[in-house]
VEXZA-343427 format. One record per residue: x, y, z of N, C-alpha, C in turn; residue in three letters. Coordinates in steps of 0.1 Angstrom, whole numbers, padded with zeros to 4 digits, always signed. Atoms other than C-alpha are relative to their C-alpha. Layout:
<nodes>
XYZXYZXYZAla
...
</nodes>
This chain:
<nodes>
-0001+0014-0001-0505+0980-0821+0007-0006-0012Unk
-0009+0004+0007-0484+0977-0850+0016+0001-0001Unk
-0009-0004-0003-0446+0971-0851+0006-0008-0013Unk
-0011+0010+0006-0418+0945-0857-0006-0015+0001Unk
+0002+0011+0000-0428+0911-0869+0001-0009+0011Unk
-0001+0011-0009-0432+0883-0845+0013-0008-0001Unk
-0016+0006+0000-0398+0867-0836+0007-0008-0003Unk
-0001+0015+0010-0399+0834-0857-0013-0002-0012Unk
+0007+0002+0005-0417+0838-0885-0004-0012-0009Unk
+0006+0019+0002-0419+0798-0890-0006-0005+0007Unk
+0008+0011-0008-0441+0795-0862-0015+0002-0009Unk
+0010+0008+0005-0475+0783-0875-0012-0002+0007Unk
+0017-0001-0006-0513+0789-0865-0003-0019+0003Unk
+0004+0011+0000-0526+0757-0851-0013-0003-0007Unk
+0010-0003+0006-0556+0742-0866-0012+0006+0001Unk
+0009-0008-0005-0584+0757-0846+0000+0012-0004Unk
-0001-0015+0001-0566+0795-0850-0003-0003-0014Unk
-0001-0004+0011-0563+0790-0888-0014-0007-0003Unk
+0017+0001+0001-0601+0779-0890-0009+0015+0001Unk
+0006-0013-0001-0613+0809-0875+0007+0012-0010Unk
-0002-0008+0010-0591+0832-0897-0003-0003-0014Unk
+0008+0005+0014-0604+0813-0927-0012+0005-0007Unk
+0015-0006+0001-0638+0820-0915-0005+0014-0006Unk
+0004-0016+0004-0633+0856-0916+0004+0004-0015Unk
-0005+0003+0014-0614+0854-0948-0013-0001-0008Unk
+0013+0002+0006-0647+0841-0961-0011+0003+0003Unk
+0010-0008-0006-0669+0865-0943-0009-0008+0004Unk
+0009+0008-0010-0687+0842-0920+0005+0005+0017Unk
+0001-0014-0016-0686+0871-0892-0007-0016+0010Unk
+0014+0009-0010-0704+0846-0859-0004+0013+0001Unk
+0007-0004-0005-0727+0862-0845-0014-0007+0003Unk
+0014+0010-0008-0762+0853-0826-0011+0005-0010Unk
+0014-0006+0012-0798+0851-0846-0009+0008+0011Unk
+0018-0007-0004-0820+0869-0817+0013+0006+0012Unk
-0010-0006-0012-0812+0891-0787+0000-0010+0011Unk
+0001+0012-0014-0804+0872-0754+0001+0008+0013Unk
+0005-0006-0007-0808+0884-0720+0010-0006+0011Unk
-0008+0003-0011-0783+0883-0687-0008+0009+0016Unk
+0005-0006-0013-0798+0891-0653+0012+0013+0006Unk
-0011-0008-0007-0782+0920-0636+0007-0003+0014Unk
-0006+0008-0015-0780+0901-0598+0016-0006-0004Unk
-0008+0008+0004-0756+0882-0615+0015+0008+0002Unk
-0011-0012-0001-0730+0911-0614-0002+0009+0011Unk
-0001-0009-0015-0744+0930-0579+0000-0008+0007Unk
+0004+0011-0015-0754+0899-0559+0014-0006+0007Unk
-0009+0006-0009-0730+0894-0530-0002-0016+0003Unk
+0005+0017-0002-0743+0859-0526+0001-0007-0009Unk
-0004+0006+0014-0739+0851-0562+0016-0001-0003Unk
-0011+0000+0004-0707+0862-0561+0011-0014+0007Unk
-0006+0009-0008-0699+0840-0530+0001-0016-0008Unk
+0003+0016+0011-0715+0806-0555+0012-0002-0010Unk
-0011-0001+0017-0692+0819-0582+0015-0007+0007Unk
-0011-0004-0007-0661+0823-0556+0003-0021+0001Unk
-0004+0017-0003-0667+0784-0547-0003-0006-0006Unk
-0002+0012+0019-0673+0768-0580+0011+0000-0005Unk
-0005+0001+0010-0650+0784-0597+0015+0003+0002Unk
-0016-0003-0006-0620+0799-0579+0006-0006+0010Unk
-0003+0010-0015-0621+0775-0548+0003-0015-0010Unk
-0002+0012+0003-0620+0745-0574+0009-0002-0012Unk
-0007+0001+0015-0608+0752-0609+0010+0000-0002Unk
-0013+0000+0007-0576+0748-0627+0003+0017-0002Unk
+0004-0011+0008-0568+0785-0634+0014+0004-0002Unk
-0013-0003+0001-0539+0806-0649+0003+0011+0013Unk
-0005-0008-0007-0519+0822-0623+0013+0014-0002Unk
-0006-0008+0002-0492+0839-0638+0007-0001-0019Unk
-0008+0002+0009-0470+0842-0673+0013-0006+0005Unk
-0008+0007-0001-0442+0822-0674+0013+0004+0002Unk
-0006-0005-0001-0423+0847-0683+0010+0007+0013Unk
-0004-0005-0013-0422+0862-0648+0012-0008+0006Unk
-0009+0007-0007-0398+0834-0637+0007-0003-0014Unk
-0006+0010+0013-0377+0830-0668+0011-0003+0003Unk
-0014+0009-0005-0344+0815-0651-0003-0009+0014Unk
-0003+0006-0012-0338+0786-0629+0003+0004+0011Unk
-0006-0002-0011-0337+0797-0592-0005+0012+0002Unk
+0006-0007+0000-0364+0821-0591-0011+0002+0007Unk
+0012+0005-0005-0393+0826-0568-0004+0013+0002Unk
+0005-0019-0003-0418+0856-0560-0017-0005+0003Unk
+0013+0000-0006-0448+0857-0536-0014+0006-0008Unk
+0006-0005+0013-0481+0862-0551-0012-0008+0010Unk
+0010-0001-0007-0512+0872-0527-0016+0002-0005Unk
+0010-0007+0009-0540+0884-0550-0012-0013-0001Unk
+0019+0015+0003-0565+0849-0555-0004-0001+0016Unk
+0006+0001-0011-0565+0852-0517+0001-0011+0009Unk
-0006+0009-0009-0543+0826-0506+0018+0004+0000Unk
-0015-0004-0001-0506+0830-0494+0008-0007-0009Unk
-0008+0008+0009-0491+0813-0525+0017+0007-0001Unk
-0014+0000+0004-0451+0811-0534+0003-0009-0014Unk
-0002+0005+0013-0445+0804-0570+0020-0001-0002Unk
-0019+0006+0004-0407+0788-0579+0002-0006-0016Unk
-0009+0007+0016-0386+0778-0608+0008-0005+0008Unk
-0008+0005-0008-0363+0749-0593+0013-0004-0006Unk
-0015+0004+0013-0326+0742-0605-0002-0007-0015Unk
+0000+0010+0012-0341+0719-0628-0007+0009-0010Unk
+0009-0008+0006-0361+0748-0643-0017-0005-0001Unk
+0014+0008-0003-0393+0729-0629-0009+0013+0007Unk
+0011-0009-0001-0423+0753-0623-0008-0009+0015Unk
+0006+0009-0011-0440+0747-0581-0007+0011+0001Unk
+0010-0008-0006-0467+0764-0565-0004-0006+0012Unk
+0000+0003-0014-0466+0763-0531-0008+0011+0010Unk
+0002-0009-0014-0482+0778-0495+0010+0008+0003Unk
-0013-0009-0003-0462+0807-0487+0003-0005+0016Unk
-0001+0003-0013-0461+0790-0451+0011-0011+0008Unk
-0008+0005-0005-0432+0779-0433-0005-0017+0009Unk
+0007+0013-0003-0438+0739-0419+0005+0002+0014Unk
-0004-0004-0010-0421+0751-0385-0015+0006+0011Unk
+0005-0007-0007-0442+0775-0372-0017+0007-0004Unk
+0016-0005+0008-0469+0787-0399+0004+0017-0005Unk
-0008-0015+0003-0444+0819-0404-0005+0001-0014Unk
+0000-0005+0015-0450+0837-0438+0021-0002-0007Unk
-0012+0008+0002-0419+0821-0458+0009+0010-0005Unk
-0016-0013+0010-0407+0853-0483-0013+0005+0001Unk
+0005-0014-0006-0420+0886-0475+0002+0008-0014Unk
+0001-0009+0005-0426+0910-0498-0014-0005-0019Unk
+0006+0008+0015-0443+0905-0539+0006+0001-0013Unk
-0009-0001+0012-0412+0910-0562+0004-0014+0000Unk
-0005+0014+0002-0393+0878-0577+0015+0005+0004Unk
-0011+0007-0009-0365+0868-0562+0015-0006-0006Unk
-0009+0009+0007-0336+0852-0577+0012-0006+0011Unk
-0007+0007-0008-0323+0827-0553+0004-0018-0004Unk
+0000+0015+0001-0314+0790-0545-0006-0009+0012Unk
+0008+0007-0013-0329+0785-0510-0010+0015+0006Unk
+0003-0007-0010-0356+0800-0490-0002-0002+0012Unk
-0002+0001-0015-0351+0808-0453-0010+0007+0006Unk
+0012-0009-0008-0377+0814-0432+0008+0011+0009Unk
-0003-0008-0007-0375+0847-0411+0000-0001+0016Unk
+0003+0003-0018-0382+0836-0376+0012-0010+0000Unk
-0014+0009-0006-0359+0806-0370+0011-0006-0011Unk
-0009+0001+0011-0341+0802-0403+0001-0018-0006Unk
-0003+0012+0003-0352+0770-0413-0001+0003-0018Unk
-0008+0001+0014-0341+0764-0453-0008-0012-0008Unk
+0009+0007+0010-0361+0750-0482+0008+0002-0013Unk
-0003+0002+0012-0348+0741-0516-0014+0003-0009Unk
+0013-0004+0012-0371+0753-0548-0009-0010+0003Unk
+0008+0010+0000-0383+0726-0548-0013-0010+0011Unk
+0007-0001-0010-0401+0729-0515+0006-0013+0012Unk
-0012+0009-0012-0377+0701-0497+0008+0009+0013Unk
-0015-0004-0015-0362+0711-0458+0010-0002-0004Unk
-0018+0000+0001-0325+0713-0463+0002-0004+0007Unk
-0005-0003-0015-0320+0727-0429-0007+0003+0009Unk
+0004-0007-0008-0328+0739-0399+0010-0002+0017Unk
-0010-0002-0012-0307+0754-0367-0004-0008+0013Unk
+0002+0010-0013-0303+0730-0340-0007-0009-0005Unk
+0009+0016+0002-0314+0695-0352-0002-0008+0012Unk
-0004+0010-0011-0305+0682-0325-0018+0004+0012Unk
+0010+0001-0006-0336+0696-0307-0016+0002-0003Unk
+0011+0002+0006-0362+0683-0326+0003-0014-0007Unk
-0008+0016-0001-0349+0645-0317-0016-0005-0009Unk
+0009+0007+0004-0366+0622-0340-0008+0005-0011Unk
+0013-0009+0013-0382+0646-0369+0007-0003-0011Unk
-0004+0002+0016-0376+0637-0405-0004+0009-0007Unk
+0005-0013+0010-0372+0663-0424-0006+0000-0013Unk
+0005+0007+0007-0384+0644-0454-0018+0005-0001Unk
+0010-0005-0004-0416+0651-0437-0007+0015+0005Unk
-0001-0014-0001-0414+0690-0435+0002+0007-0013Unk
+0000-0006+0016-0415+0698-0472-0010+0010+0000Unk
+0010-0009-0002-0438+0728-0481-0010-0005-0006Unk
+0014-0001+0004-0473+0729-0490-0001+0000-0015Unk
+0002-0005+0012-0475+0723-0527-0009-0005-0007Unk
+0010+0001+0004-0502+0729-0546-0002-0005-0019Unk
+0003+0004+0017-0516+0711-0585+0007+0013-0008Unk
-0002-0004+0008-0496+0728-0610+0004-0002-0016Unk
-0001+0005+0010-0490+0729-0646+0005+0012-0009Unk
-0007-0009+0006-0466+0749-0670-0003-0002-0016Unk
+0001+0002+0013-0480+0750-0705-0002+0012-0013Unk
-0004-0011+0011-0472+0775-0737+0001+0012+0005Unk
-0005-0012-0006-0459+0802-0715-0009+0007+0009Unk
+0010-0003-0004-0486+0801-0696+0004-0008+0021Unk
+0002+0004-0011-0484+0792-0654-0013+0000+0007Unk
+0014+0002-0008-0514+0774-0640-0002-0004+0010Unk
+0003+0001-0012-0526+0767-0605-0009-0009+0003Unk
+0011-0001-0007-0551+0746-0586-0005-0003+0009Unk
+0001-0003-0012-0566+0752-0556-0003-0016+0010Unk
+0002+0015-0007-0580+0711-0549+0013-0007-0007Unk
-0008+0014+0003-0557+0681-0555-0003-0005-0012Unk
+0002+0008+0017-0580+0663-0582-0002+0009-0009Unk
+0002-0012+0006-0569+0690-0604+0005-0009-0022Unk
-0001+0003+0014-0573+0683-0644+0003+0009-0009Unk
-0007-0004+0006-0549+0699-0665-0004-0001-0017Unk
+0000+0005+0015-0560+0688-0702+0000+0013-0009Unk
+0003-0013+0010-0574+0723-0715+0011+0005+0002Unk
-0014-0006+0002-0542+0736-0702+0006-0002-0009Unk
-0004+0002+0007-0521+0717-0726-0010+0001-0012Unk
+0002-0007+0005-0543+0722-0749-0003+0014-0009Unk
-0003-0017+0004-0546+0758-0752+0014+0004-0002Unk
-0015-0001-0001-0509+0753-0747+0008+0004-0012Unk
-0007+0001+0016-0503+0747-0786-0001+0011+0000Unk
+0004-0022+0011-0521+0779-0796+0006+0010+0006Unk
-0012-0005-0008-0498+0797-0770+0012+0003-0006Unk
-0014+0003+0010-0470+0782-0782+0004+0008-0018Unk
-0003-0006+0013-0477+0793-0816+0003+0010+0000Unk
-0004-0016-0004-0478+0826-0805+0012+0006+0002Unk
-0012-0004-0007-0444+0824-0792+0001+0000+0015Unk
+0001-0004-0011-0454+0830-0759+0010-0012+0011Unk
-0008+0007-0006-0435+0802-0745+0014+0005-0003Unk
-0014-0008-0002-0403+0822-0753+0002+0013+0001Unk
+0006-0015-0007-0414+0857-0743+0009+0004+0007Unk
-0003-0010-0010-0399+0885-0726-0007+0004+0002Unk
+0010-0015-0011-0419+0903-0697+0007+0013-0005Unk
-0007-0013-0002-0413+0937-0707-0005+0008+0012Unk
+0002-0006-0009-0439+0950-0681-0011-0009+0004Unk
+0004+0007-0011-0461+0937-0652-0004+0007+0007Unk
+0009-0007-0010-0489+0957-0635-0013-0003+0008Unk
+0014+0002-0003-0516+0951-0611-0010+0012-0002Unk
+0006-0004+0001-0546+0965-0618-0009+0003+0011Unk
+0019+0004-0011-0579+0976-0590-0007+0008-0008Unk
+0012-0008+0011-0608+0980-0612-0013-0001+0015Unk
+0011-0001-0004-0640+0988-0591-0012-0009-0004Unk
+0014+0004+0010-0664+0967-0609+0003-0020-0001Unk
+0001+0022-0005-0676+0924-0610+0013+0004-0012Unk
-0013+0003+0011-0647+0906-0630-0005-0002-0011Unk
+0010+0004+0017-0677+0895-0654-0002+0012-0011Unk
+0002-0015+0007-0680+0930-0666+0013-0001-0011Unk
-0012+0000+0007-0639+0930-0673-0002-0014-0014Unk
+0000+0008+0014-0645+0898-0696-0010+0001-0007Unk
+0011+0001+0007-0674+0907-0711+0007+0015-0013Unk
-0005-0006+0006-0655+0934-0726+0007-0007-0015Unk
-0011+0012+0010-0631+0907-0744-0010-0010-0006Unk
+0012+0012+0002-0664+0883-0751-0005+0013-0015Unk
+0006+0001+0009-0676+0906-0778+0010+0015-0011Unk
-0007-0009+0006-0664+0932-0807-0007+0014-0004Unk
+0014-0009+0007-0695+0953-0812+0007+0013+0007Unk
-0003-0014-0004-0678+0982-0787+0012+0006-0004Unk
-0015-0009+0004-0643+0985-0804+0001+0010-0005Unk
+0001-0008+0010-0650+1010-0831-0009+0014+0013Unk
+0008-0010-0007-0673+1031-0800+0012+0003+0012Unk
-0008+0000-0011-0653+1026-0768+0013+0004+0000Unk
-0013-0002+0000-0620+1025-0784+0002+0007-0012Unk
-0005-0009+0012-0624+1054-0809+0007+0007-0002Unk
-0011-0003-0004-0597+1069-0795+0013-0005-0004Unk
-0011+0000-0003-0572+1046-0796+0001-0011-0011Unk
-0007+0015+0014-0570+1010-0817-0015+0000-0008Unk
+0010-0003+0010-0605+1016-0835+0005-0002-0015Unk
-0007-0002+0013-0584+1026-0863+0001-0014-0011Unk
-0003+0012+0003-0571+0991-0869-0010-0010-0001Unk
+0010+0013-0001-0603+0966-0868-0014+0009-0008Unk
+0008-0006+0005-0630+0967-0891-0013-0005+0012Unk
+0011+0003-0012-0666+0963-0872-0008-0008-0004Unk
+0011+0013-0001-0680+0932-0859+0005-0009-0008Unk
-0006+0013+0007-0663+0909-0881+0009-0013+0004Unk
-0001+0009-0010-0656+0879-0857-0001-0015+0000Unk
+0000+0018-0002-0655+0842-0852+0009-0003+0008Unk
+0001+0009-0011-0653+0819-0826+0002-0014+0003Unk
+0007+0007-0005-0656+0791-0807+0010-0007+0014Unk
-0004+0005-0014-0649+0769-0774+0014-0013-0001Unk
-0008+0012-0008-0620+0749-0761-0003-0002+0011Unk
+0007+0004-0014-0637+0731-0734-0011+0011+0003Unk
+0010-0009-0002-0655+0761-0711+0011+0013-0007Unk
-0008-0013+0004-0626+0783-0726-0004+0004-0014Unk
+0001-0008+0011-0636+0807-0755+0005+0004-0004Unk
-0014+0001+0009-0612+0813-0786-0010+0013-0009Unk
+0007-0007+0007-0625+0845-0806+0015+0006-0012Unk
-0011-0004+0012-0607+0860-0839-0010+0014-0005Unk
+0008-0010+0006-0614+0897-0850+0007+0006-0014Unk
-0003-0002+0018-0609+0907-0887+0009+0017+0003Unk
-0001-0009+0003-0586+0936-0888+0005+0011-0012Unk
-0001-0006+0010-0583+0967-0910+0005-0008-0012Unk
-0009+0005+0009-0556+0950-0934-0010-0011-0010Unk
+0004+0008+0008-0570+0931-0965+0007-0011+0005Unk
-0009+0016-0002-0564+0893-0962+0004-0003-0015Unk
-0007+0007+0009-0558+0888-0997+0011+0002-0001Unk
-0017-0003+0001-0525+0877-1006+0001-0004+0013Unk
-0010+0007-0014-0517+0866-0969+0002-0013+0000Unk
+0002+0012-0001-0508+0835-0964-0002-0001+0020Unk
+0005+0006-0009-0527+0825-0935+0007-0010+0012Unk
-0004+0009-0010-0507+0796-0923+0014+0002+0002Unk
-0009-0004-0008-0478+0819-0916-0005+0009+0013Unk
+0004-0003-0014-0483+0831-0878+0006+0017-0002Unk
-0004-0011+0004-0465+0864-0887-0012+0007-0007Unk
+0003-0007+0011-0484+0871-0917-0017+0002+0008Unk
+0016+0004-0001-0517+0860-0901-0006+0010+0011Unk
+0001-0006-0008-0512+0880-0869-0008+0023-0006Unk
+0005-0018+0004-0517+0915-0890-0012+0000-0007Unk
+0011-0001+0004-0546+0906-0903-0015-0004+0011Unk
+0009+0009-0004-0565+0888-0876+0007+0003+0018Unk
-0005-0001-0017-0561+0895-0835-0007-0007+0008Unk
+0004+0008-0009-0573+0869-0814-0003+0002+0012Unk
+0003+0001-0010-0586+0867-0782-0003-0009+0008Unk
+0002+0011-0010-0589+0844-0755-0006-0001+0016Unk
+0010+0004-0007-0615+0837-0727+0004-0007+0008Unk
-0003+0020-0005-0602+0807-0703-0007+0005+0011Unk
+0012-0003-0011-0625+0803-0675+0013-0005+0014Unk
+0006-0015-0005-0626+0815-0650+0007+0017-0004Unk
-0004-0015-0003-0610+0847-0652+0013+0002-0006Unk
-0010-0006+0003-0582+0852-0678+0003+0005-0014Unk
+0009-0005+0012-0581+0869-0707+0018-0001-0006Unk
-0013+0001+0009-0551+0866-0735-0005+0007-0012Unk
+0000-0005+0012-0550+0890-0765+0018+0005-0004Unk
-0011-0003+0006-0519+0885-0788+0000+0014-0014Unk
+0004-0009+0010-0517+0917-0808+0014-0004-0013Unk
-0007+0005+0016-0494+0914-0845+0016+0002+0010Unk
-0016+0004-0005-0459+0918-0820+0001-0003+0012Unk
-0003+0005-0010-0464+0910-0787-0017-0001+0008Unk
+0014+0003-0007-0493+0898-0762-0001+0001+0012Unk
+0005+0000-0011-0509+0906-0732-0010-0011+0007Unk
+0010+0014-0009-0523+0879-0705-0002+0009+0014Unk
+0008-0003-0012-0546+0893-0679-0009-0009+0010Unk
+0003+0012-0010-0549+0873-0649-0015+0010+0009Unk
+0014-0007-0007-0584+0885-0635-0004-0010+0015Unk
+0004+0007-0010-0589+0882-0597-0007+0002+0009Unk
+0012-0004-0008-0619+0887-0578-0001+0003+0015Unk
-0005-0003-0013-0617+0903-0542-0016+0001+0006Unk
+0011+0001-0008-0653+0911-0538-0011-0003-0014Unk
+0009+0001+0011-0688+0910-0562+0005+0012-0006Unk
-0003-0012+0007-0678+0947-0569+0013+0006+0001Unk
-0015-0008-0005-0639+0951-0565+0008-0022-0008Unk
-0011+0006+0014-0613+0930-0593+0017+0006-0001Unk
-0012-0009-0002-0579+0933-0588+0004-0008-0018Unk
-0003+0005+0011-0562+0926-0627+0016+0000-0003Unk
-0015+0000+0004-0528+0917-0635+0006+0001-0014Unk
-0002-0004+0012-0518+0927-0667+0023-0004-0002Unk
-0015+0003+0004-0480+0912-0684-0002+0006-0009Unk
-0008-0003+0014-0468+0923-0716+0012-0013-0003Unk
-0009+0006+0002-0450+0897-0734+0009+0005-0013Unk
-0008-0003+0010-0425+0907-0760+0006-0013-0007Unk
-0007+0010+0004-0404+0884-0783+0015-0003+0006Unk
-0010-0001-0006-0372+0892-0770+0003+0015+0010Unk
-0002-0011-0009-0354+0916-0747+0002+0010-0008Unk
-0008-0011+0012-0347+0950-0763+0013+0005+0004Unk
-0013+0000+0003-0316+0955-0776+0002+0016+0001Unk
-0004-0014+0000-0317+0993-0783-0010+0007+0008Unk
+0009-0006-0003-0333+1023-0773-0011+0002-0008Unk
+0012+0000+0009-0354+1024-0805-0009-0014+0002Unk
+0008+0011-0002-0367+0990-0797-0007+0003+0014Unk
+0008+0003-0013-0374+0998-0758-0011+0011-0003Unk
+0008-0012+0006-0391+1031-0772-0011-0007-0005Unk
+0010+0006+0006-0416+1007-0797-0006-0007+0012Unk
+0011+0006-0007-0425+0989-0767-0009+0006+0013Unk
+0003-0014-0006-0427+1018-0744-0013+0001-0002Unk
+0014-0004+0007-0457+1029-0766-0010-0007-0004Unk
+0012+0009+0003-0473+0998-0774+0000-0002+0013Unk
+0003-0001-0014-0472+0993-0735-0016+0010+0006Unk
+0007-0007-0008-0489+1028-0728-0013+0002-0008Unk
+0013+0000+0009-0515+1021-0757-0008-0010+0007Unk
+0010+0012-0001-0529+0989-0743+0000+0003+0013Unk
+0008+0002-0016-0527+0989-0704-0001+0012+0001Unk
+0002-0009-0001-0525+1024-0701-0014+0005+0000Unk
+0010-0007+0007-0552+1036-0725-0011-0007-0006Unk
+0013+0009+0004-0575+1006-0742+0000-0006+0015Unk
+0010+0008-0010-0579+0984-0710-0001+0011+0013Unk
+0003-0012-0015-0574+1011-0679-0010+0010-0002Unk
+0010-0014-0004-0588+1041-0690-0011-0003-0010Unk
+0018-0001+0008-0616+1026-0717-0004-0011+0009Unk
+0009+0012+0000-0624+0987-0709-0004-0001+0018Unk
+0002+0001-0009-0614+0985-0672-0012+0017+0007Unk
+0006-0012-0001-0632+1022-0669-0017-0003-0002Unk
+0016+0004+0002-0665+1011-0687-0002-0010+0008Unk
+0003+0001-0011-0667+0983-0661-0004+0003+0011Unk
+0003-0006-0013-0666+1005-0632-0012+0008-0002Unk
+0016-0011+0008-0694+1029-0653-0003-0012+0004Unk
+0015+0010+0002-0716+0997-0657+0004-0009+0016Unk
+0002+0002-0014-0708+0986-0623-0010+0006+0012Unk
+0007-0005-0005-0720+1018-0608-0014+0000-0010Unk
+0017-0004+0006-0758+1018-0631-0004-0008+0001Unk
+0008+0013+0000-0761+0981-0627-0005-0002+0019Unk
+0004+0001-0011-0761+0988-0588-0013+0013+0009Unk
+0012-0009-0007-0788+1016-0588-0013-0009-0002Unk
+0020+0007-0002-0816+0988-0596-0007+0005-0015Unk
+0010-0007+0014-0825+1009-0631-0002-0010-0007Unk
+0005+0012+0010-0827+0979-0652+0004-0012+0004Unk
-0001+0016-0004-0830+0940-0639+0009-0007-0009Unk
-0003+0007+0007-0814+0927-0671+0005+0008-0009Unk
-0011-0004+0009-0786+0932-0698-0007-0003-0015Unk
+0003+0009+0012-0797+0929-0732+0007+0002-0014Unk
-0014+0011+0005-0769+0911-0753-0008+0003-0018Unk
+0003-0004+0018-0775+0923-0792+0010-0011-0006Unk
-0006+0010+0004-0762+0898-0816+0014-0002-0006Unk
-0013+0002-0001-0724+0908-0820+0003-0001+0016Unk
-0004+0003-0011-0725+0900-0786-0001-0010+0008Unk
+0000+0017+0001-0729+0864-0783+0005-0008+0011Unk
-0012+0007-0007-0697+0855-0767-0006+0004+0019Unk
-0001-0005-0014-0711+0872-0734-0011-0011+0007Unk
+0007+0012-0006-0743+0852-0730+0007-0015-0001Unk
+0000+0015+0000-0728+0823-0737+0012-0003+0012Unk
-0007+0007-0012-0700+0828-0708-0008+0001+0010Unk
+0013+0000-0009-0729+0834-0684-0003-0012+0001Unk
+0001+0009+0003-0736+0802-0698+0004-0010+0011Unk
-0015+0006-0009-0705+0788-0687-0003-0003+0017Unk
-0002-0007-0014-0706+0802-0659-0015-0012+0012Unk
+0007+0002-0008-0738+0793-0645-0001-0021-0002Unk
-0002+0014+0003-0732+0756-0660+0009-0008+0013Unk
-0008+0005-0006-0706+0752-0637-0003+0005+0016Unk
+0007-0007-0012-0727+0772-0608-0007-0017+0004Unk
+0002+0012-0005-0746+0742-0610+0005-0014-0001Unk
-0011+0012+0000-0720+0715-0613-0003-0005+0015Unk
-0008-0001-0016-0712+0721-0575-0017+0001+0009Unk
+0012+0004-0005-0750+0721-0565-0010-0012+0006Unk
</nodes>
């Protein structure tokens, strides 16, 4: 997890990030005063999952992709995984849409396949009718018999969207409220991540609830156990602080490196001392590590089946082979080895023992805080919709 400095080292912690690095700076670890307790239904119950499915993925704002994925005007790439036929675009203007993959003709599927695309029109496959990025009809063969249709009125299906600190959000109703987006946006931005290179781009299928997957990222008590293999090395234990934007949770973990002597409110300098993490509800997890960051789009298919999308952002593209090499390896350290084969791995473990019935209830020790409290969340917003 350590490399080449971050790609501007005049970008600058916002105030929230440089609070929590403060904290740890002055050893005010969070953590909880008593144990707390999470039901186990909550992670087997097919009926629970169904509540969860329509609170929170049927209604919410959520992130759908990195930004990076489309980084040139004139770009589009289907994208099936939340369980609707969505078509994501970048439009001449370099404007960000999110649309029904569904032709206004016939109800045809519009672009086939789940790679990006680099075009200026899509044509449907059945009768070749022609959409601009921007989900506007151009064309279509023979006007003449289809006397009287305003094409005006044949635009595609496009759904609430919002493009903020390299981040692509989604959502699924109309009265969709964007605010946390922009704001999480800053602390993004600071990251860089608004001018990122994708270096790599993998779906995941993890076996196991998606609560499991973020409950991983919600606390720090298992890094030093879980991941004694791999990034252990780097993070001292339990040394943490927190707290909420909106239902989204913002976590900071103290690593190896002394902070004295850093200066803090450079984003370079702050990154080697301090690795953040990020929570946004429902289902997406952001850890920028000291050169580049991963955003995992987490998306729920059943109570016990998660498909995970995992980016890699870099600062720029690599120039040499020694540079594609450093990212090569910080690639096959993080999705490879910490989230596939330990985090997403102990999910599928605590998936299968939470469905033999052996124990009713989780019980949440006090570097582990961050988990009951997205339960919290969670069930806060269970009964919103009630």
């Amino acid at each position: 997890m350590n490399g080449a400095d971050t790609k501007s080292p005049s970008l600058r912690p916002t105030p929230g990030q440089l609070a929590l690095a403060e904290n740890i700076a002055r050893g005010e670890s969070r953590s909880s005063s008593e144990i707390a307790y999470v039901p186990t239904s909550v992670y087997t119950d097919p009926e629970h999952f169904q509540r969860e499915k329509a609170a929170l993925f049927d209604r919410m704002p959520q992130v759908l992709c990195a930004s990076a994925l489309l980084p040139e005007p004139g770009m589009a790439v289907p994208h099936d995984a939340t369980g609707r036929p969505l078509l994501i675009t970048r439009d001449a203007e370099g404007q960000v849409h999110v649309f029904l993959n569904v032709c206004q003709h016939r109800g045809t599927r519009l672009v086939e396949g789940d790679e990006v695309q680099c075009t200026k029109r899509l044509v449907c496959p059945y009768h070749a009718w022609t959409y601009r990025l921007d989900g506007e009809l151009l064309a279509l063969p023979r006007p003449d018999t289809f006397p009287g249709m305003d094409k005006a009125d044949y635009g595609l299906v496009e759904l609430p969207s919002r493009e903020a600190g390299g981040l692509i959000w989604f959502s699924p109703v109309a009265d969709a409220d964007f605010a946390h987006a922009d704001t999480l946006g800053e602390d993004f931005t600071a990251f860089g991540m608004a001018e990122s290179y994708m270096f790599r781009r993998k779906l995941h299928t993890v076996k196991g609830n998606w609560k499991l997957i973020m409950d991983a990222f919600l606390e720090s008590y298992h890094v030093l156990r879980l991941h004694a293999k791999t990034i252990a090395p780097y993070f001292k234990d339990g040394i943490t602080s927190g707290d909420q934007i909106g239902p989204h949770q913002r976590a900071a973990v103290g690593r190896l490196e002394e902070m004295e002597g850093v200066n803090l409110q450079d984003m370079a300098q702050l990154r080697r001392v301090v690795t953040f993490a990020y929570q946004l509800l429902p289902a997406t997890i952001i850890v920028p590590s000291p050169d580049y960051v991963n955003v995992m789009v987490l998306m729920p298919q059943a109570h016990d089946l998660t498909l995970v999308e995992d980016f890699m952002l870099i600062p720029e593209k690599p120039a040499t082979d020694k540079a594609r090499d450093h990212w090569e390896r910080s690639w096959a350290l993080l999705d490879g080895g910490v989230f596939a084969s330990e985090d997403f791995r102990a999910a599928e473990l605590g998936q299968q023992g939470l469905e033999t019935g052996a124990i009713d209830r989780l019980t949440i020790g006090t570097l582990e805080g961050g988990i009951s409290r997205f339960n919290e969340i969670v069930e806060e917003a269970l009964r919103s919709v009630n």
